[in-house]
OpenMM code with the backbone's topology and positions (N, CA, C; nanometers):
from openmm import Vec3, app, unit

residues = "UNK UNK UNK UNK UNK UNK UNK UNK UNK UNK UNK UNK UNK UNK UNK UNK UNK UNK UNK UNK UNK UNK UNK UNK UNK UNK UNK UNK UNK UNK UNK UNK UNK UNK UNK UNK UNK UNK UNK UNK UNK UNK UNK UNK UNK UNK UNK UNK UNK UNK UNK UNK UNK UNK UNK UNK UNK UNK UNK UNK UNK UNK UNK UNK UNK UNK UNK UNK UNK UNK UNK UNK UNK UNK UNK UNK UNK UNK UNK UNK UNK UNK".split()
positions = [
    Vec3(-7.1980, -7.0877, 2.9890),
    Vec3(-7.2295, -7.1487, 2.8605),
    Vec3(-7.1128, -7.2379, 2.8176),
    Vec3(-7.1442, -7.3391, 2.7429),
    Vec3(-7.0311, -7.4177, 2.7342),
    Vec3(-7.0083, -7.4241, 2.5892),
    Vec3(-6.8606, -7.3853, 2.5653),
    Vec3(-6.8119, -7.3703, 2.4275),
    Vec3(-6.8440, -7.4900, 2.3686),
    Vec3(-6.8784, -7.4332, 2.2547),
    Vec3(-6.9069, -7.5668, 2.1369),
    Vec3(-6.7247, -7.6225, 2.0760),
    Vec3(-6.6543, -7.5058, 2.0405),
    Vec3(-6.5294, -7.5386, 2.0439),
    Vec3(-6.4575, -7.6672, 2.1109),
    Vec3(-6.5088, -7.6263, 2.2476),
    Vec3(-6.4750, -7.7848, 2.3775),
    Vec3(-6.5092, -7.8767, 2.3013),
    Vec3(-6.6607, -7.9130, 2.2558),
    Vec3(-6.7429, -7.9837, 2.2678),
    Vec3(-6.6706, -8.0457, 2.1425),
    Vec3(-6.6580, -7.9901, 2.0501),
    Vec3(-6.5932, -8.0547, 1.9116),
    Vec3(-6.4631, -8.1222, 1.9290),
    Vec3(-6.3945, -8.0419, 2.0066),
    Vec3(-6.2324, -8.0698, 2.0675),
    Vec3(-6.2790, -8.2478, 2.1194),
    Vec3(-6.3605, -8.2376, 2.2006),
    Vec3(-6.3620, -8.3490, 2.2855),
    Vec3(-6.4470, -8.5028, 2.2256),
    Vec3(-6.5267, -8.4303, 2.1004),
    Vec3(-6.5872, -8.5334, 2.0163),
    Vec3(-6.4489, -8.5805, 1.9177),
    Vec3(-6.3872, -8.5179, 1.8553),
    Vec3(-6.2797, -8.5763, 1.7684),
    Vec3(-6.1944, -8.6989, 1.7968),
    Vec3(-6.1919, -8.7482, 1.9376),
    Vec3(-6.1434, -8.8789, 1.9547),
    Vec3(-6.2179, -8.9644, 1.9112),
    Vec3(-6.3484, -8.9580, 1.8964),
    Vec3(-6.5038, -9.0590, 1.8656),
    Vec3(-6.4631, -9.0489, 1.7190),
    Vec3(-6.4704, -8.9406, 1.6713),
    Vec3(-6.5185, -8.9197, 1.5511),
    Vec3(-6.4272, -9.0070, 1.3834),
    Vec3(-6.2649, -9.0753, 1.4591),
    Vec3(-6.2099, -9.1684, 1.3898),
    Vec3(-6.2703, -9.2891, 1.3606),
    Vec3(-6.3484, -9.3367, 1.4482),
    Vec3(-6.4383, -9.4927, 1.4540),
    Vec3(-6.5321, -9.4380, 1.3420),
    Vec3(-6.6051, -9.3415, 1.3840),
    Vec3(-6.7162, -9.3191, 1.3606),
    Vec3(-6.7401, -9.2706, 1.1761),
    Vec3(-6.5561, -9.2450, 1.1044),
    Vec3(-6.5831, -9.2139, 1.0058),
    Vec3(-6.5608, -9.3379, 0.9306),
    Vec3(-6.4334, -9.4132, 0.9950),
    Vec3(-6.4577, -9.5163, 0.9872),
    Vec3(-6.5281, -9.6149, 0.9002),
    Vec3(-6.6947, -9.5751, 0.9514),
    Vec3(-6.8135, -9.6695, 0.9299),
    Vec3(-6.9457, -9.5773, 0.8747),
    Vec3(-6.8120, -9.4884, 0.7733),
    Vec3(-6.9090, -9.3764, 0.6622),
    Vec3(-7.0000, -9.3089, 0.7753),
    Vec3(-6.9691, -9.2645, 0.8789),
    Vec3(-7.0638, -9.1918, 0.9892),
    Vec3(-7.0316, -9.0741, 1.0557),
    Vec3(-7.0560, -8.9783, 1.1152),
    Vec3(-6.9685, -8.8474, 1.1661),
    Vec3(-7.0603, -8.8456, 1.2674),
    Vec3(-6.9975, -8.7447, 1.3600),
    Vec3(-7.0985, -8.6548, 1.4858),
    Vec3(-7.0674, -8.5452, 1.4465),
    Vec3(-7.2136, -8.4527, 1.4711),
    Vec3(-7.1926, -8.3158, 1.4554),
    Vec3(-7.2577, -8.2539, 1.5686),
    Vec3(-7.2037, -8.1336, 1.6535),
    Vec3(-7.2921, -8.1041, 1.7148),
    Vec3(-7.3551, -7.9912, 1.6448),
    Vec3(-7.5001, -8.0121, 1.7455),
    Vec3(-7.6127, -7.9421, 1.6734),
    Vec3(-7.6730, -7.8481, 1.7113),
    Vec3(-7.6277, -7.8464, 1.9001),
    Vec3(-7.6902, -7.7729, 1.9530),
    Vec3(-7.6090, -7.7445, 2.1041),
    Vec3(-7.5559, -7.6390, 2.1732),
    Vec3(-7.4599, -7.6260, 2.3168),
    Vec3(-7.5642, -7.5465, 2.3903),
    Vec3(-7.6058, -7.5534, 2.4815),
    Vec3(-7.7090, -7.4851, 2.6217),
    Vec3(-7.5832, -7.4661, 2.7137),
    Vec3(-7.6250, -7.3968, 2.8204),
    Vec3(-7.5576, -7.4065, 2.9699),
    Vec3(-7.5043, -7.4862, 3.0335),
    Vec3(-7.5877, -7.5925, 3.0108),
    Vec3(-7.5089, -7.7755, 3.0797),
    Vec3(-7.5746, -7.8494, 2.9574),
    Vec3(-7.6314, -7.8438, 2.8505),
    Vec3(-7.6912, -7.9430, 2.7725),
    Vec3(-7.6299, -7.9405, 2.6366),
    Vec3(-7.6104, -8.0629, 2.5362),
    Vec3(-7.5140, -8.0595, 2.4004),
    Vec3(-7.6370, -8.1625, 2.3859),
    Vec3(-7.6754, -8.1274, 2.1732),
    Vec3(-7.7110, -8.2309, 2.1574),
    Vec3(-7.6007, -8.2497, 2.0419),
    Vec3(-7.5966, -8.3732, 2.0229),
    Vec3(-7.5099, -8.4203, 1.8833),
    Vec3(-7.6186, -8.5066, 1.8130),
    Vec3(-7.5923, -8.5070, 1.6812),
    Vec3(-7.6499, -8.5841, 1.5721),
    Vec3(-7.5783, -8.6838, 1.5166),
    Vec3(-7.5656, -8.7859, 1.4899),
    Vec3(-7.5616, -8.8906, 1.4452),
    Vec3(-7.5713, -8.8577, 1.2714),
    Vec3(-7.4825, -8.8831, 1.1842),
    Vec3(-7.5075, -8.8346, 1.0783),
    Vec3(-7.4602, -8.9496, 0.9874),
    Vec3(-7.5010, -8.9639, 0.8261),
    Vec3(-7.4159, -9.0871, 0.7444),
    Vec3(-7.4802, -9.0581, 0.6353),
    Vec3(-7.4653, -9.1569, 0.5435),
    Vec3(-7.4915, -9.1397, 0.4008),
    Vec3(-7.5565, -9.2899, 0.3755),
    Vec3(-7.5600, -9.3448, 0.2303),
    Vec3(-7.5581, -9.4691, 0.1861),
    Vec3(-7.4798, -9.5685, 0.2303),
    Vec3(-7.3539, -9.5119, 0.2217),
    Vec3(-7.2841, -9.5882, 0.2161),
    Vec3(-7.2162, -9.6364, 0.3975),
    Vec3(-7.2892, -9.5816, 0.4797),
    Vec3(-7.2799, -9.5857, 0.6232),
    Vec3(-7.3202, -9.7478, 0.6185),
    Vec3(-7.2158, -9.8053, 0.7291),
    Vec3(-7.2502, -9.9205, 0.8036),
    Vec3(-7.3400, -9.8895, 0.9172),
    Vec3(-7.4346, -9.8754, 0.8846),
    Vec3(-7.5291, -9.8632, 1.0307),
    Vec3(-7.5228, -10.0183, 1.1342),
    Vec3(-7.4831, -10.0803, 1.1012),
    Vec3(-7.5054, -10.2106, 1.1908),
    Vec3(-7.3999, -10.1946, 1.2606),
    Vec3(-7.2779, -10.1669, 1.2260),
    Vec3(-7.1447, -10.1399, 1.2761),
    Vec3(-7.1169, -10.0107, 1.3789),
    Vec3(-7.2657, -9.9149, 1.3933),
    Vec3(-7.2105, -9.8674, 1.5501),
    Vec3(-7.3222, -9.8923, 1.5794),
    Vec3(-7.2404, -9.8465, 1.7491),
    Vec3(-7.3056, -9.9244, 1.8705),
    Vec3(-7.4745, -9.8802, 1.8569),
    Vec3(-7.5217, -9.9603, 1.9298),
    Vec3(-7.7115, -9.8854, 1.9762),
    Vec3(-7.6916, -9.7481, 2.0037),
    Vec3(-7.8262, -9.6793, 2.0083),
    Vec3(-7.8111, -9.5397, 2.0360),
    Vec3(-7.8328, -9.5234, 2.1955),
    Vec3(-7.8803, -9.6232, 2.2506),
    Vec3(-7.8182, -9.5705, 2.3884),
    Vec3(-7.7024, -9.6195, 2.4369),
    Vec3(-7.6454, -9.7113, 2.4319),
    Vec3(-7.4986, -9.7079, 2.4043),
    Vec3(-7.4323, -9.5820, 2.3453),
    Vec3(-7.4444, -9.5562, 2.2655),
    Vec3(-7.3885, -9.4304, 2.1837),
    Vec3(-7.4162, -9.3168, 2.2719),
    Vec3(-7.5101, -9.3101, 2.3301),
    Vec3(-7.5441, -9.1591, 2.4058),
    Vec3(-7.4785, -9.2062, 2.5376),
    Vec3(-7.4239, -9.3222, 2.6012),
    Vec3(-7.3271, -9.3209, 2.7062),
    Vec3(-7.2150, -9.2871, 2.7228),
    Vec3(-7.1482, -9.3568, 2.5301),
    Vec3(-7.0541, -9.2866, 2.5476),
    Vec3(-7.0057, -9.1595, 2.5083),
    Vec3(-7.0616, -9.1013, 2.4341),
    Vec3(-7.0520, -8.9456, 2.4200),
    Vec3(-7.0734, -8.8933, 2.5418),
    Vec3(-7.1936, -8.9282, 2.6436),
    Vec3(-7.1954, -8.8605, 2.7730),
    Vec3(-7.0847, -8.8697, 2.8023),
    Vec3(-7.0059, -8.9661, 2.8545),
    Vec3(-6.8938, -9.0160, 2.9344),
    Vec3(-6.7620, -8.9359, 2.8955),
    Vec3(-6.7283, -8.9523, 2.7244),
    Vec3(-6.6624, -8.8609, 2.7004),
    Vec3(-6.6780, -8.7074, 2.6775),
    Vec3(-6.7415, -8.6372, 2.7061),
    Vec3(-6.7968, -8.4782, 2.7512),
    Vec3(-6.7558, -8.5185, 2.8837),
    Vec3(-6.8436, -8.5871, 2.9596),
    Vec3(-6.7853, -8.5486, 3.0989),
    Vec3(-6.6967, -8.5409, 3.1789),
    Vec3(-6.5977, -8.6180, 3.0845),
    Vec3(-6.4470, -8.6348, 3.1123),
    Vec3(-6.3515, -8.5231, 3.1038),
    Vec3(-6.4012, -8.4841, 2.9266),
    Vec3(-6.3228, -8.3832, 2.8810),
    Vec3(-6.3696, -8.2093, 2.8808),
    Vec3(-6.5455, -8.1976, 2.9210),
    Vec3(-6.6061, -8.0981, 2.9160),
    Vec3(-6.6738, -8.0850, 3.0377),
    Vec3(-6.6493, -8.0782, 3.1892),
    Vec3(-6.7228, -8.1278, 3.2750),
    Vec3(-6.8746, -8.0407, 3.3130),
    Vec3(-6.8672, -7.9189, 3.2381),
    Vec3(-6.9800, -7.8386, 3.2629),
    Vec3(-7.1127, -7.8574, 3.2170),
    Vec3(-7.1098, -8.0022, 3.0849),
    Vec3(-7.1853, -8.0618, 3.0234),
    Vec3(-7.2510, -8.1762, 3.1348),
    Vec3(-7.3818, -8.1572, 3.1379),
    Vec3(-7.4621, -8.2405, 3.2434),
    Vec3(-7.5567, -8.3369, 3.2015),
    Vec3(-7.5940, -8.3006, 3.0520),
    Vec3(-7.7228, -8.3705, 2.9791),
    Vec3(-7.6359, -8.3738, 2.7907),
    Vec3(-7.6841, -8.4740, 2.7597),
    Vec3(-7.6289, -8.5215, 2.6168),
    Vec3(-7.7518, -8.5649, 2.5395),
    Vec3(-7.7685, -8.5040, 2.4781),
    Vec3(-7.9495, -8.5533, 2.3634),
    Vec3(-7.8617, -8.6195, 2.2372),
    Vec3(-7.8794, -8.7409, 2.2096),
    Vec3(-7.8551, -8.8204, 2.0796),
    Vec3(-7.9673, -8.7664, 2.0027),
    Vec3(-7.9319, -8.7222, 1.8667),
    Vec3(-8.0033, -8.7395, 1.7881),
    Vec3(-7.9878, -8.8318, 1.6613),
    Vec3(-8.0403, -8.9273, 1.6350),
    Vec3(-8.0066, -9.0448, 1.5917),
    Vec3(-8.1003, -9.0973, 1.4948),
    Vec3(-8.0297, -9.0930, 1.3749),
    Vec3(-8.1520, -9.1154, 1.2703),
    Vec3(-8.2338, -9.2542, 1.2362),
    Vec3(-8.1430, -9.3404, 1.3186),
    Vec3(-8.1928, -9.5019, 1.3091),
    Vec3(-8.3430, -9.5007, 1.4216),
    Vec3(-8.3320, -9.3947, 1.5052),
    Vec3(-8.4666, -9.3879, 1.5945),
    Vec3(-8.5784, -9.3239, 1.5196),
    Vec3(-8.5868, -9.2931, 1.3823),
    Vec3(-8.6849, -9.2613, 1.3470),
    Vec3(-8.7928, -9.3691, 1.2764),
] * unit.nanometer
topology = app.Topology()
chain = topology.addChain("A")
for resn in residues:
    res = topology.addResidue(resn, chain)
    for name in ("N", "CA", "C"):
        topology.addAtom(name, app.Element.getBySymbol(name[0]), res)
């Protein structure tokens, strides 16, 4: 099972940009090899100012897999896709 602890550890480099532009990651959910994170903001969020959400789900993959390697699958949850 893969610590959510990791998972937070290894999101906190993202998470300076990301407040940045009134926005956070939270994770929401840790499986065996699977994390999802959420995409989170308010009003006052620049939504134009981060990247697409599949962009965004590359690089969160990329960074988990760097820093969490037991993580195999990354689910964006992303409120601009609704």
């Amino acid at each position: 099972m893969i610590a959510k602890a990791d998972v937070e550890k290894a999101l906190d480099g993202l998470r300076q940009g990301f407040n940045a532009d009134g926005a956070d990651l939270q994770v929401a959910e840790v499986g065996d090899s699977t994390v999802s994170v959420r995409l989170v903001g308010t009003a006052e969020t620049c939504w134009e100012c981060i990247v697409p959400p599949d962009q965004l789900r590359n690089v969160i993959s990329a960074v988990l897999a760097h820093d969490v390697p037991s993580v195999r699958s990354v689910e964006l949850i992303d409120p601009r896709l609704k």
